[in-house]
N, C-alpha and C positions, 0 to 999 in steps of 0.2 A: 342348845346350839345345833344347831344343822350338822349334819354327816359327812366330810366330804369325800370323794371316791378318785382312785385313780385311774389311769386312759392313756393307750400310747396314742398317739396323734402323729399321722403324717406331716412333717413339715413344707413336703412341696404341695400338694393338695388339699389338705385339712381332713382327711378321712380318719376317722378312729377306729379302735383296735383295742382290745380286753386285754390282750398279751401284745409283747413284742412280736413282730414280722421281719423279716431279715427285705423280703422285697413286698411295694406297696402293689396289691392285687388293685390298684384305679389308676396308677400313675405308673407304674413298673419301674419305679426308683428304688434303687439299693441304698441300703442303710438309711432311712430317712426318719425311724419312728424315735421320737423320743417321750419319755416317758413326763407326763402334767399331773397337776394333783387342781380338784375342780373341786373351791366349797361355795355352795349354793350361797346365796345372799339370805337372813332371813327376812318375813314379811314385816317384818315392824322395826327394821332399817329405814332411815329416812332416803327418800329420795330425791331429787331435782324435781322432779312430776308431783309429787307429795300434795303438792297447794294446787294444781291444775284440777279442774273440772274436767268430771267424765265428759269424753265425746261422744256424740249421739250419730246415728247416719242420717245424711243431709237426699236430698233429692238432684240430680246434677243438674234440673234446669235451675233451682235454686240459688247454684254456686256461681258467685262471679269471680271472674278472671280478666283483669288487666295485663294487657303489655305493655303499658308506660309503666309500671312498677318494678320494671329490672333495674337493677342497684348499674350505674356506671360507673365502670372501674376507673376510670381517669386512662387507661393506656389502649388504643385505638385496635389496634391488631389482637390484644386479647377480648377484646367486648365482639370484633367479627367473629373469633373463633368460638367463641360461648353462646352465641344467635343474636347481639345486642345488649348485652351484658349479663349479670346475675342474678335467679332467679329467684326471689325472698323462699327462704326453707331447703336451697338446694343445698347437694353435697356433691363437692368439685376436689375428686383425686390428681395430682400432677407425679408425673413417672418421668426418671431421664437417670443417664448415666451419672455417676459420681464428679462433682465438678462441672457439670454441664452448665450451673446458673438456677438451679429449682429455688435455692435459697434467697439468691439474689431478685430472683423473677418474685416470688412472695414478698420480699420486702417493700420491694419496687410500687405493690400491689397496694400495701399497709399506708406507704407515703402518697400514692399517687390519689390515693380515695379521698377527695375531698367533702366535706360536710356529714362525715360521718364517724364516730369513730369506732379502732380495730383494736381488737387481741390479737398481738402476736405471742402465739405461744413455742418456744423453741426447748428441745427434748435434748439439743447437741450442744449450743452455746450459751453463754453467761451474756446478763445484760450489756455487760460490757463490751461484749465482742460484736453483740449487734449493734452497739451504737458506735462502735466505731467504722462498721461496714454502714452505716447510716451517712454519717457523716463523707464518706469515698460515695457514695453516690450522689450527695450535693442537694437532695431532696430532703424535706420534713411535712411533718404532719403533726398538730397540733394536738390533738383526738387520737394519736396513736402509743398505746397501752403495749409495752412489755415485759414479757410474764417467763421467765426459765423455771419450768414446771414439769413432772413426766406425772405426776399423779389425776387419773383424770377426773375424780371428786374433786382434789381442790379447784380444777381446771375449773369444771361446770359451776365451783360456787361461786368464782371472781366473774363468769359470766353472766350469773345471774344479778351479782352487786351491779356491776360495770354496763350490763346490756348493750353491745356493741350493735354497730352493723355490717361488720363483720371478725368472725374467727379462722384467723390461720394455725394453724397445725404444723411445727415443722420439727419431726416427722412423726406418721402416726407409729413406726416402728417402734418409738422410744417410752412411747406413750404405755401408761397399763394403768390398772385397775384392782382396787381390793377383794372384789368376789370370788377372784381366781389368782392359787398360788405359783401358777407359772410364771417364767420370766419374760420382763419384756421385749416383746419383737417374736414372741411364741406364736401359732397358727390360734390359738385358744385367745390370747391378747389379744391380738390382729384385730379377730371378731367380732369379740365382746366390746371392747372400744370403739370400732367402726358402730358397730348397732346402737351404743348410746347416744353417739354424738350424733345418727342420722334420727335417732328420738327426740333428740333436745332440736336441734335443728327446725324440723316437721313444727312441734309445740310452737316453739316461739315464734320463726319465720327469720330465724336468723342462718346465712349462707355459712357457713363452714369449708374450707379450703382447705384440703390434707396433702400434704409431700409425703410422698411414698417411694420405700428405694425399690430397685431392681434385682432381679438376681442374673447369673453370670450368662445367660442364656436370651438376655435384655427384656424379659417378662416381669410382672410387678410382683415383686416378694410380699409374702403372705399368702393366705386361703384366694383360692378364686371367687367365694362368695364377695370378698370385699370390691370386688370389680363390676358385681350384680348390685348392689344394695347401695353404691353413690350412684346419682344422677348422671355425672359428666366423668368421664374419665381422658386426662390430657397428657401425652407422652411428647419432651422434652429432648430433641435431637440435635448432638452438634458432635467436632471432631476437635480436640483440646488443640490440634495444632492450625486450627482454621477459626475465623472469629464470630462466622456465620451460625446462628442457632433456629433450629426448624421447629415450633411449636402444632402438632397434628391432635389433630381433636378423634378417637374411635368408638368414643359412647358420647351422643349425646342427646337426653330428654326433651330439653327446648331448643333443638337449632337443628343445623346441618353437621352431619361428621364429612363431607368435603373440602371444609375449609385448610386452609395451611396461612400460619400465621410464620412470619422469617424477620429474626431479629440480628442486630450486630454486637459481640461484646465489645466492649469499648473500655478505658482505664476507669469511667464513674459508670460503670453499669450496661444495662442491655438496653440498647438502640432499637427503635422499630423502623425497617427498611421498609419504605410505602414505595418502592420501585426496583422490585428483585432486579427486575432487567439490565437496568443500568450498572447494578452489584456484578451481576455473572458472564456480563463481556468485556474481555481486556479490550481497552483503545494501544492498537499496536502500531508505531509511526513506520512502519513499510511493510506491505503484504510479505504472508508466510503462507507457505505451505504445511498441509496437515492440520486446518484449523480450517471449522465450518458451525457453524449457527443452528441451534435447532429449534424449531417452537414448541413449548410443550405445556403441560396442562398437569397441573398437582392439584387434586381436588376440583375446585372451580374457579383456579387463580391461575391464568396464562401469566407465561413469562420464558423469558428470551436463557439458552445456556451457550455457554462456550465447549465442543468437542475438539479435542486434541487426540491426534494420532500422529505414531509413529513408525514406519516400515523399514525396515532394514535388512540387510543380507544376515542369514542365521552363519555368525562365526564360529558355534563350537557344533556343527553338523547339525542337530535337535534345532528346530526354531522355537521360538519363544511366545507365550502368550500371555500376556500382564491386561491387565483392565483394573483402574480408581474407578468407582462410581457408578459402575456400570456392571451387569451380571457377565462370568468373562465366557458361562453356555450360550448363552446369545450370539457375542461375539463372535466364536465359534462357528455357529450357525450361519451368522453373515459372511465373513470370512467364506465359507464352502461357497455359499449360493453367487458370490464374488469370481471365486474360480470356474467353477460347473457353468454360470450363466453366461457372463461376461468374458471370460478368456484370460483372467489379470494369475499368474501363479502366484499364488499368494502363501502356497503351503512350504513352500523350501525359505520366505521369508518371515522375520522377528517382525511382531506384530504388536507394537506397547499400546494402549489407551487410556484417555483420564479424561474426568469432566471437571471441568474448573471449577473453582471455588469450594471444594469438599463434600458437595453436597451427592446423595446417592437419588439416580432416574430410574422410575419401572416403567414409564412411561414409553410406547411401544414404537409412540410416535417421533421418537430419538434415531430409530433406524436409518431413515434417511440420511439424516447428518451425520452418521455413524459409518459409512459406507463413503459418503463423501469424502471425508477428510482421510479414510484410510486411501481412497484412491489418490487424494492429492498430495499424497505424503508419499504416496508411492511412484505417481506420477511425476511428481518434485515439480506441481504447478499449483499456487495459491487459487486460492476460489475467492470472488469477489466480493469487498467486506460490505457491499448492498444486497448479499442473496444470503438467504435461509432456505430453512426443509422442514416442513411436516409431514410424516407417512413412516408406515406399515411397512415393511418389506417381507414378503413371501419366500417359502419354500424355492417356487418356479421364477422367480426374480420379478414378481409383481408388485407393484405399487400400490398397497391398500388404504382403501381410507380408512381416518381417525374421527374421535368425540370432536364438538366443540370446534369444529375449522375456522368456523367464522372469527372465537373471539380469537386462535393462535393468528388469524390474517391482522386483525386489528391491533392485535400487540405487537406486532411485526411493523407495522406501516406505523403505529406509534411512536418506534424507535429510530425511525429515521430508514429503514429498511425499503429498497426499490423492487426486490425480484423475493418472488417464497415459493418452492418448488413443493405441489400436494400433486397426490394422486388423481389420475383423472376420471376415476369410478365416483368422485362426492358428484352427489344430485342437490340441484336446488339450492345451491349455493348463493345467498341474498348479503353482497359486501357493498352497499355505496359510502360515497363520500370522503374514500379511501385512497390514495396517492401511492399505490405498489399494483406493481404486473403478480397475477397470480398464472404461472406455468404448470401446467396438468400436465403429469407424464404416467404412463401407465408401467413400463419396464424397467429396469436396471438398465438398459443397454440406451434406452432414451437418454436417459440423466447419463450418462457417459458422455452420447453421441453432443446433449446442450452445451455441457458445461467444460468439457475438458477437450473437442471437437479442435 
C-alpha cells in the first residue's frame, strides 16, 4: 500500500509547508495552514482513462477545428458571454456571492439545453430540493439527469454509463476525492478534483460547468491554480436587494472577456434583459432635478444609466459625502474640480450620490453626468429628459474624450434621446443616419454656460 505523508497547506493560496507557519511567506495571511494528510493513489487503481488509448502528438496543421461545434446553451446572453456557446472539452468555472442565482443560473442551464442530455450533479441539495426549484422555474428537460453526489469516482462513473452533453457541478467545494485524506473544500481537494474533471473533460469532449464559492474578500475560494487550469472563468454580480444580476466573463479561451451579460430575477427564475437601457432609466411623469443620463460602455455593451444627486446645506457643520455605485474618491475629485473651476461652493454643502438600479460604474465616462446632476441638484434646475453625457472630466475642468463614442451616440439616439453632450477633443467621429444633436464642449464652464445658462 502506498505511504502517505503529511503537509500543512495554505488555505488561501495552496502553498505547502513541512511544518506549521503561524504567517503564509506567498500570501502574508495569518493563521491559514492547516494541517492534510496526502495518500498517493496506487498504479493498479483503476481509473476513468483505464480503457482510453495513449495519445500520440498530432501535427497542428493536421488538427481540425470547427466553430459550428459549440454546444448552444439554449439561453442568449450566456452563449454571448462564452463567444457563441460551449466549447466541446471545456471547463467553465462560475463565481458570485451567496444567493446571487449560481444555482438557479445552472439549472436554468440543464433545462434550457435542448437535444442534449445533462448531469446535474449537486454537493448541497437532495434531488428533491432540485426538482422542486425545477418545477418554480416552469422549464424541463427531458435528457436531464440528477445526481446528489460529492464522491467524485462515483461522479465520473454515472458519467461514463450516462455520457451526457453536458456536466454541471454544483459546487466543486463540496466535491472530493479518494486519493486524498483531506476534507472536502480543502486547497488539496480543490485541486486534485479540478484536474480530474479537466482530464475527463479534455478525453471525452464533454464541457463541464463548476459553481465555485467565493471568499469574503469576493475572490474564488480555493487554490489560485483552479482559476489557471479551466478554460473560462465567469463571476456572477447582483445586490440581494435589487433584481438586476451582472454575469462578467475575466478568463476566457474561446471568446472576448469584454462582454457583460445582465439578467433580472424574477419569481420563476433569471430573465435575460436584451435592453439594459430601458431597465436603468426611470420614466419620471414631471422633470426633476438632480437626475441626468449617462452613456456608458461595460465591456463592448453600450447602454443608457440613470445618475441621482443630491446637494444640500451641511446641517451638523461636517458636510457629508455618500455615493451608491459609484467610487466616492472620484466624486471627491469632481466635487473639488467643480469648486476650483467653475465657482459652485460645494465644500460647506452635503453632497449624497446613487446610480440607479444597483448596479456599480468604473466607467470614466460617467463623469459627465456626474457633475451634471450634482449641479442640477444644486442649482434646483432639472436637465432635460432628451440630453445625455459622455466624457472624461479632468483635473483642469477638461472635457476628455472616451472609447467607443460612436456606439454610446447610437445607443443614445436609439432610446429616444435628442441632445448627448461628449467632449470636443474626439477626432473622426463617423455617426450617420442618426436623429440626435451631438454638442462638443471642451470645459466644465461650457456645460454650465449650455445647459443651466
Amino acid at each position: 500500500m502506498p505511504k502517505s505523508k503529511t503537509v500543512f497547506v495554505c488555505q488561501n493560496c495552496g502553498v505547502e509547508s513541512a511544518k506549521w507557519i503561524g504567517r503564509c511567506p506567498s500570501c502574508k495571511e495569518w493563521n491559514t495552514y492547516h494541517e492534510e494528510i496526502i495518500a498517493p493513489s496506487s498504479p493498479h487503481e483503476r481509473s476513468y482513462s483505464s480503457g482510453q488509448e495513449k495519445r500520440k502528438p498530432e501535427l497542428l496543421e493536421s488538427i481540425s477545428s470547427d466553430e459550428h461545434r459549440r454546444l448552444k446553451t439554449g439561453i442568449t446572453e450566456l452563449d454571448r458571454i462564452l463567444g457563441g456557446g460551449m466549447v466541446p472539452g471545456s471547463l467553465i468555472l462560475l463565481g458570485g456571492e451567496p444567493g446571487v442565482g449560481k444555482s438557479t443560473l445552472a439549472l436554468q442551464l440543464a433545462l434550457a439545453l435542448s437535444g442534449k442530455s445533462v448531469l446535474y450533479v449537486s454537493g448541497e441539495e437532495s434531488e428533491e430540493q432540485i426538482s422542486l426549484r425545477a418545477k418554480r422555474l416552469k422549464k424541463s428537460n427531458p435528457a436531464c439527469y440528477i445526481y446528489s453526489e460529492t464522491d467524485l469516482e462515483n461522479i465520473l462513473v454515472q458519467a461514463e454509463n450516462i455520457k451526457p452533453g453536458l456536466i454541471i457541478i454544483d459546487s466543486i467545494q463540496t466535491i472530493h476525492t479518494g486519493n486524498l485524506e483531506s476534507s472536502a473544500g480543502s486547497v488539496s481537494q480543490v485541486r486534485e478534483c479540478a484536474a480530474q474533471l479537466l482530464k475527463f473533460s479534455k478525453i471525452t469532449g464533454i464541457p463541464v460547468f463548476l459553481i465555485g464559492h467565493i471568499t469574503k474578500d469576493g475572490t474564488l475560494a480555493g487554490p489560485k491554480v483552479l482559476e489557471h487550469i479551466v478554460d473560462i472563468v465567469l463571476y456572477f454580480e447582483g445586490d440581494n436587494n435589487y433584481i438586476y444580476r451582472l454575469l462578467r466573463s475575466v478568463k476566457n479561451r474561446f471568446g472576448s472577456t469584454s462582454e457583460l451579460a445582465i439578467f433580472e430575477m424574477v419569481e420563476s427564475g433569471l430573465r435575460e434583459v436584451a435592453n439594459p437601457s430601458a431597465m436603468f432609466i426611470n420614466q419620471h411623469d414631471e422633470p426633476i432635478s438632480g437626475i441626468s443620463i449617462a452613456a456608458t460602455v461595460d465591456g463592448l455593451r453600450p447602454f443608457l444609466i440613470e445618475t441621482q444627486a443630491l446637494v444640500s446645506s451641511a446641517v451638523y457643520g461636517t458636510p457629508q459625502r455618500s455615493s451608491t455605485g459609484f467610487d466616492i474618491r472620484r466624486l471627491n475629485m469632481l466635487l473639488a474640480v467643480l469648486e476650483k473651476r467653475a465657482g459652485f461652493r460645494l465644500g460647506v454643502k452635503d453632497v449624497f450620490m446613487n446610480i440607479a438600479g444597483g448596479i456599480k460604474v468604473d466607467d470614466p465616462a460617467i463623469d459627465l453626468a456626474i457633475i451634471t446632476s450634482v449641479l442640477s441638484s444644486n442649482l434646483d434646475i432639472p436637465v432635460g429628459r432628451d440630453v445625455c453625457c459622455s466624457g472624461e472630466v479632468g483635473l483642469s475642468g477638461e472635457i476628455r474624450p472616451v472609447s467607443r463614442i460612436e456606439q454610446r451616440i447610437r445607443e443614445a439616439a436609439k432610446m429616444g434621446f435628442r441632445k448627448i453632450y461628449i467632449s470636443k477633443f474626439h477626432r473622426n467621429i463617423s455617426v450617420t443616419g442618426v436623429d440626435i444633436e451631438v454638442i462638443p464642449v471642451g470645459k466644465v464652464e461650457a456645460l454650465v454656460r449650455s445647459l443651466f445658462s
